[in-house]
Backbone bond lengths (Angstrom), bond angles and torsions (degrees), N, CA, C in turn:
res aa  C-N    CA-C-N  psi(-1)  N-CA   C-N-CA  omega(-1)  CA-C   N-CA-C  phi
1 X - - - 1.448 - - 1.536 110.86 -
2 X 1.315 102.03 -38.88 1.815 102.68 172.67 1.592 116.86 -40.20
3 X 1.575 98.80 -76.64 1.219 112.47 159.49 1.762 136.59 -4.09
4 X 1.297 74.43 -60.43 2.212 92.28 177.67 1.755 107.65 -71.51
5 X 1.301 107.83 -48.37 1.274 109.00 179.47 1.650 112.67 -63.43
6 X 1.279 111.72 -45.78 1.471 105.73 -171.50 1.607 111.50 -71.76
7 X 1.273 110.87 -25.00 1.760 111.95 161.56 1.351 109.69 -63.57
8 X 1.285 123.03 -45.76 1.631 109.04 -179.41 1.630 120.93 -64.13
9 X 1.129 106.04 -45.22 1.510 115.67 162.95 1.492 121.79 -50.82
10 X 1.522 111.59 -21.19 1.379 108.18 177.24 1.946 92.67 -101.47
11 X 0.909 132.66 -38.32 1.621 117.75 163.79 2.029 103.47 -59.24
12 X 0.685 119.59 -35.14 1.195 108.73 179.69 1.599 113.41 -56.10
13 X 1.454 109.69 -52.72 1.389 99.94 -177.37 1.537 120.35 -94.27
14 X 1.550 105.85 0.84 1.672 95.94 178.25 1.856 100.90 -83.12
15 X 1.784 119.14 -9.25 1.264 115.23 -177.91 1.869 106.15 -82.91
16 X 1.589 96.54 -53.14 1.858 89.45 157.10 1.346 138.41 -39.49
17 X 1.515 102.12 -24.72 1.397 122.92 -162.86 1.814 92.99 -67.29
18 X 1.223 83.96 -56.65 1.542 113.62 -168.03 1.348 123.71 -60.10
19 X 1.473 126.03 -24.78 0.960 141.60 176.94 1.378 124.40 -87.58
20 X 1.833 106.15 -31.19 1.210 131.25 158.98 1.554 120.22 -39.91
21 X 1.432 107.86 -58.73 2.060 130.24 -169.14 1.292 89.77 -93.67
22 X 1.836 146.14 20.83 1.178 130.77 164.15 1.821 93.25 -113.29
23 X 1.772 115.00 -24.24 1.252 93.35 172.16 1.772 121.84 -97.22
24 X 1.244 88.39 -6.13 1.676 100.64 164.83 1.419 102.04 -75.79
25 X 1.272 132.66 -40.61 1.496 105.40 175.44 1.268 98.35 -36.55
26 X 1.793 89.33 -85.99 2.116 109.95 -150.25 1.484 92.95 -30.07
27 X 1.709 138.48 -54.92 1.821 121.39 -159.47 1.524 91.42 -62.75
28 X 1.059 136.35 -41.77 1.748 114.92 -164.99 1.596 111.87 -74.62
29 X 1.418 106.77 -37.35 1.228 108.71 171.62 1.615 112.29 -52.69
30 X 1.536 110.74 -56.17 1.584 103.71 -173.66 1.394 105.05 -51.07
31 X 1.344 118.46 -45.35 1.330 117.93 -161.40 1.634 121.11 -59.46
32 X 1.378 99.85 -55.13 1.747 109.82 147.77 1.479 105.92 -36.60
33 X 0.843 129.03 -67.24 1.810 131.59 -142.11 1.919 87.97 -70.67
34 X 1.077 118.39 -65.55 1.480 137.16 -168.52 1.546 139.48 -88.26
35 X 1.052 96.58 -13.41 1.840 128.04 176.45 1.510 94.92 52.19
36 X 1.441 86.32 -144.26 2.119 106.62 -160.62 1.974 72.30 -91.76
37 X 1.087 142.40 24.05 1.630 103.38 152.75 1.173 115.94 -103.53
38 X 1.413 109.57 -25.74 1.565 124.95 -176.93 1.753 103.57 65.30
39 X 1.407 109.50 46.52 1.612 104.60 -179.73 1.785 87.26 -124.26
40 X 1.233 122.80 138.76 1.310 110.08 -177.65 1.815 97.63 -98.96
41 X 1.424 122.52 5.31 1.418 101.44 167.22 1.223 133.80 -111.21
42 X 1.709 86.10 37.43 1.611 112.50 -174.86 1.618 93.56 -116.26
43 X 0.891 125.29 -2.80 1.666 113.40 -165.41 1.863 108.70 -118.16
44 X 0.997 126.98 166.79 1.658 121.39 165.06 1.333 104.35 -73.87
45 X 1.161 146.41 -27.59 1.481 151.87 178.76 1.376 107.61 -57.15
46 X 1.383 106.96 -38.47 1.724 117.59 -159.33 2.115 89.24 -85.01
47 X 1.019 111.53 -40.41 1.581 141.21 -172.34 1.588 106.92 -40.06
48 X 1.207 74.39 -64.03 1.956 112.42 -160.44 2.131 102.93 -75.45
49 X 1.199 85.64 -10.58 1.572 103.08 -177.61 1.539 127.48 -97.03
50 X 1.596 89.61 -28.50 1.306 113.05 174.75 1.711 104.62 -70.98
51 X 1.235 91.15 -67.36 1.237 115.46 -168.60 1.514 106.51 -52.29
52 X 1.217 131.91 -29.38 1.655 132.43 168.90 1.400 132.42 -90.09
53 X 1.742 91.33 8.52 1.440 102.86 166.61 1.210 104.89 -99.07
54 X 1.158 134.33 -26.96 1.599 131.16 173.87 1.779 106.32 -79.64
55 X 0.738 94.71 -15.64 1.399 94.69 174.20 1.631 126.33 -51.41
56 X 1.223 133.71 126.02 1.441 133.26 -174.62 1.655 108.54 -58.38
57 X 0.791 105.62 -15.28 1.786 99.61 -167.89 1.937 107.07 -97.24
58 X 1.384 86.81 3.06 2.195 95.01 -170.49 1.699 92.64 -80.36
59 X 1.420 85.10 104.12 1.953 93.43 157.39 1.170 108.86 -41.52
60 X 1.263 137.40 -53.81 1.316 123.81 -175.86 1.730 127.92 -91.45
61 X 1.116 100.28 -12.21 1.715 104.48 167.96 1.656 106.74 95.28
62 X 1.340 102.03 -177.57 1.839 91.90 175.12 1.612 106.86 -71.84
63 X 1.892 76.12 152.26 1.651 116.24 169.00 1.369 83.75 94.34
64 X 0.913 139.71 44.01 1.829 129.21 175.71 1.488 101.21 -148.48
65 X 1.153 134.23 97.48 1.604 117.02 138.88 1.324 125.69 -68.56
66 X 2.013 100.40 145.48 1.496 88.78 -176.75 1.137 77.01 -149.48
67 X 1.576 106.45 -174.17 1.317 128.97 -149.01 2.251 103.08 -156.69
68 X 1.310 102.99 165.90 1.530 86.04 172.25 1.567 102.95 -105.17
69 X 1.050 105.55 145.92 1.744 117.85 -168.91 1.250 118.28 -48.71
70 X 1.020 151.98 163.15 1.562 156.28 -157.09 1.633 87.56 -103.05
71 X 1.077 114.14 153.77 1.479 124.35 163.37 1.400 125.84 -145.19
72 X 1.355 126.08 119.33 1.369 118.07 -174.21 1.701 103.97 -64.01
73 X 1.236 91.33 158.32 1.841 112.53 -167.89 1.448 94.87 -95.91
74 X 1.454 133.06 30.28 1.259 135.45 -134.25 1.106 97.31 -154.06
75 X 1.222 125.23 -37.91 1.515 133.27 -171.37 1.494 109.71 -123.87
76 X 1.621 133.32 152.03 1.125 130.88 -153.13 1.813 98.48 -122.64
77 X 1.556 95.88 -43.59 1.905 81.27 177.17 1.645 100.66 -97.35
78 X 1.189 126.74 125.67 1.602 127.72 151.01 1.069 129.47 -69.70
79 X 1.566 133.00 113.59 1.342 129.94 155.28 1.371 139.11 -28.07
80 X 1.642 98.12 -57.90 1.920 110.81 176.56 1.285 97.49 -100.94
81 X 1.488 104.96 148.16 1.321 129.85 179.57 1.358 102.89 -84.61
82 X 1.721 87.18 -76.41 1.798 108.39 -174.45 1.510 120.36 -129.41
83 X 1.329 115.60 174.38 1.301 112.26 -139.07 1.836 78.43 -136.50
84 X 1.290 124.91 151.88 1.249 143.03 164.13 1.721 125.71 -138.57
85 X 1.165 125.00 144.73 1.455 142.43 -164.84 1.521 108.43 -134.00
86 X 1.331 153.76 108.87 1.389 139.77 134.10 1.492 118.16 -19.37
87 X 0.809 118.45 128.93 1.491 130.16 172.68 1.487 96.87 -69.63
88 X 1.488 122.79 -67.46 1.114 111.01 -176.40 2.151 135.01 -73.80
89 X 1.099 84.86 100.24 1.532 119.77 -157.02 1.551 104.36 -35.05
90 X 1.742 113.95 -3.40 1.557 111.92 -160.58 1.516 94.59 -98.97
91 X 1.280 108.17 -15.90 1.949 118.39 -158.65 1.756 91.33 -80.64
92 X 1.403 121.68 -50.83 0.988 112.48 -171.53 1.582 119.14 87.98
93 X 1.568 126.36 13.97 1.632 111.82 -150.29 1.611 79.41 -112.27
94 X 1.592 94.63 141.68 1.857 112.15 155.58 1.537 100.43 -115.31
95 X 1.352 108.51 151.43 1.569 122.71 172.18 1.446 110.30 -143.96
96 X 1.551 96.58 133.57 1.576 102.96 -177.84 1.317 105.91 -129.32
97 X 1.514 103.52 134.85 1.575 118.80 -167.51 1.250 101.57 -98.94
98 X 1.113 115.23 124.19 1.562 127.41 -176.03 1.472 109.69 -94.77
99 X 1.631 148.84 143.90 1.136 166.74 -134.93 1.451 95.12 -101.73
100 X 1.339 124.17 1.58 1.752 115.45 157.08 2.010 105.28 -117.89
101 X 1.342 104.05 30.44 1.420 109.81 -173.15 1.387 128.84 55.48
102 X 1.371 108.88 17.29 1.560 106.00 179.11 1.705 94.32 -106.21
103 X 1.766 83.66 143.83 1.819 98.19 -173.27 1.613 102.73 -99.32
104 X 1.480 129.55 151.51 1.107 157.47 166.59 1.552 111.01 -102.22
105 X 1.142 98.20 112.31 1.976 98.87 -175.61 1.627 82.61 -112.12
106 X 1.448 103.47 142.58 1.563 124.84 166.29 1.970 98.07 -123.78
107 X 1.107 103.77 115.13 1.362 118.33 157.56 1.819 138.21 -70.24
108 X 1.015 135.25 106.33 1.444 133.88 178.97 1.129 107.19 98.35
109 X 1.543 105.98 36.34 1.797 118.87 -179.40 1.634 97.10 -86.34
110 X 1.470 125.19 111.52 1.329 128.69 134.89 1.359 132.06 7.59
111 X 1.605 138.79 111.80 1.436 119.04 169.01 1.672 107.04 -68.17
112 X 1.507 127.60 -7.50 1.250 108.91 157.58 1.504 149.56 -59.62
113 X 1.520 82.89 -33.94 1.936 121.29 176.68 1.383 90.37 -57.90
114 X 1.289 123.60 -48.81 1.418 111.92 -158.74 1.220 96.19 -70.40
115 X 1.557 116.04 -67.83 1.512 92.01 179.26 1.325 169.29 87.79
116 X 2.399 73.44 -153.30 1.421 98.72 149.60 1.355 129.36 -76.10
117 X 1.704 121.82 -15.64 1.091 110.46 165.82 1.825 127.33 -63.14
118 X 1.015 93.21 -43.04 1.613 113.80 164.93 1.526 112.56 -33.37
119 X 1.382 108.74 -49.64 1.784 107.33 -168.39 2.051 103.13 -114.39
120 X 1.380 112.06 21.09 1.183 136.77 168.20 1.355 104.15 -65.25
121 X 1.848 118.97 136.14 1.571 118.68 144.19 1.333 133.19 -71.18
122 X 1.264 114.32 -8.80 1.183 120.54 -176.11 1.680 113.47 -166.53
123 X 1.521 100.97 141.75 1.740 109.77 -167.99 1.477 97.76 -76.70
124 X 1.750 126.38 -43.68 1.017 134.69 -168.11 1.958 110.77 -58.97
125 X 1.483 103.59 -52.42 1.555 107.71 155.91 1.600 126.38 -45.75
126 X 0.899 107.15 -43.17 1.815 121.98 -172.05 1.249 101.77 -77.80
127 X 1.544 121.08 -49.78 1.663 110.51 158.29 1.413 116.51 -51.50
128 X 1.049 127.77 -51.70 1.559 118.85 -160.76 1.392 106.66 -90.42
129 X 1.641 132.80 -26.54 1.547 109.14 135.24 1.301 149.02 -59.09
130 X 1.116 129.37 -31.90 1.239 122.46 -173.77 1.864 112.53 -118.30
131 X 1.315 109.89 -10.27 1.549 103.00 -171.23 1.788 102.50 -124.58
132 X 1.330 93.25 12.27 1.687 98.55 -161.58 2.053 86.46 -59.59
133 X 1.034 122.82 128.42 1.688 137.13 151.00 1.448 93.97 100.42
134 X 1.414 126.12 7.50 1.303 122.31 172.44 1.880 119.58 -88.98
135 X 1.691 111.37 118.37 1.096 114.04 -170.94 1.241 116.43 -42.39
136 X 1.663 106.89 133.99 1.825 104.56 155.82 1.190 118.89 -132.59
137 X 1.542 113.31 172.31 1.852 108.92 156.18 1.486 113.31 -126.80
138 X 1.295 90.99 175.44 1.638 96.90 170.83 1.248 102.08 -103.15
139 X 1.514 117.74 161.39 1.117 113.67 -154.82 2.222 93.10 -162.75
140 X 1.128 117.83 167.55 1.526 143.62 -157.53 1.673 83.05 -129.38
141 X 1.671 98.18 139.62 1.793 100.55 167.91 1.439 110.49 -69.97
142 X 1.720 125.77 -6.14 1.050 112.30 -155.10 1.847 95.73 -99.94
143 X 1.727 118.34 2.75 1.293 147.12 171.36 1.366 121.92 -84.42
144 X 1.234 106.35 -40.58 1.412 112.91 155.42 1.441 147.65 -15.85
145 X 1.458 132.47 74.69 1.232 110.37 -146.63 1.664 104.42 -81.09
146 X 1.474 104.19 160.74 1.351 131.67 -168.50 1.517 107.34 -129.12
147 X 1.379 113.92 148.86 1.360 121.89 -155.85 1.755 72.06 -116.53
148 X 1.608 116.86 138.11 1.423 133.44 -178.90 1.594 109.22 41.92
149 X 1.358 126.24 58.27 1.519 126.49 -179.98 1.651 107.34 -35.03
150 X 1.013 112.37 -21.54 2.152 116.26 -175.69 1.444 99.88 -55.24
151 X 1.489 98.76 -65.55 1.660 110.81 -165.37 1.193 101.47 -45.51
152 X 1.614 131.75 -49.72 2.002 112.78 -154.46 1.403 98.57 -89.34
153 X 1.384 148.05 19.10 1.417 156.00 -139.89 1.755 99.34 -108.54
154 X 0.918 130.14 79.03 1.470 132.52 -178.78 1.644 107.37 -17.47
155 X 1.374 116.78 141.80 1.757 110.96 156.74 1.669 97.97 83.15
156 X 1.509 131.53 -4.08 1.651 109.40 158.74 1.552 110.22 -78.11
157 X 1.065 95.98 151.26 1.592 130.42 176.58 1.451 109.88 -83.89
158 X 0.924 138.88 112.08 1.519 133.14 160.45 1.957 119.35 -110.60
């Protein structure tokens, strides 16, 4: 009986272990990405983010950074394609594009979550750590919420 227990205790902490150097990524990453102001429209990170939400190729369109989904090297068909973030940090929305084009919006997602999703091997892992029992929907880009819907509206004048 010793035996069994002291193996679980050693899976116990090589999974803590593990969870530990996935949130030490995301803090070094932020820290890189954002420095000692922690304003991302002070940094090239914050820049480079902007700038790839306007971008034609963003599954999700403006006000969204995204990224292409992490994929384990482990698995051969992937579920998520692509991965999406609000720029504006108050909305809180992640969206994950699934490989038959339907998006998954998770609400009251963390700019930390992102992240760690960001420096994640896999989307399928990153779901089942950190969002596993956390509500979602599916959702249409045209569902999508947008911070000032006026601004991304083709043909205004400013």
């Amino acid at each position: 009986m010793g035996r069994i227990e002291r193996e679980l205790e050693k899976l116990q902490r090589v999974k803590d272990d593990e969870a530990n150097k996935r949130l030490n990524l995301a803090l070094r990453g932020r820290e890189k990405a954002f420095g000692e102001e922690q304003t991302p429209n002070s940094t090239i990170a914050g820049r480079e983010a902007r700038t790839s939400s306007m971008n034609a190729g963003n599954p999700c369109g403006p006000g969204y950074e995204w990224i292409d989904a992490p994929q384990s090297p482990n698995k051969t068909k992937h579920r998520a394609t692509k991965c999406c973030y609000t720029l504006d940090k108050q909305m809180e929305v992640m969206v994950i594009i699934m490989r038959d084009t339907s998006m998954i919006q998770y609400d009251g997602v963390d700019a930390v979550l992102w992240d760690i999703l960001k420096n994640s091997d896999s989307t399928h892992d990153f779901i089942e750590d950190y969002l596993d029992g956390v509500p979602w929907s599916k959702v249409t880009y045209s569902q999508l919420p947008r911070k000032r819907p006026e601004e991304f509206q083709l043909g205004i004048e400013r």
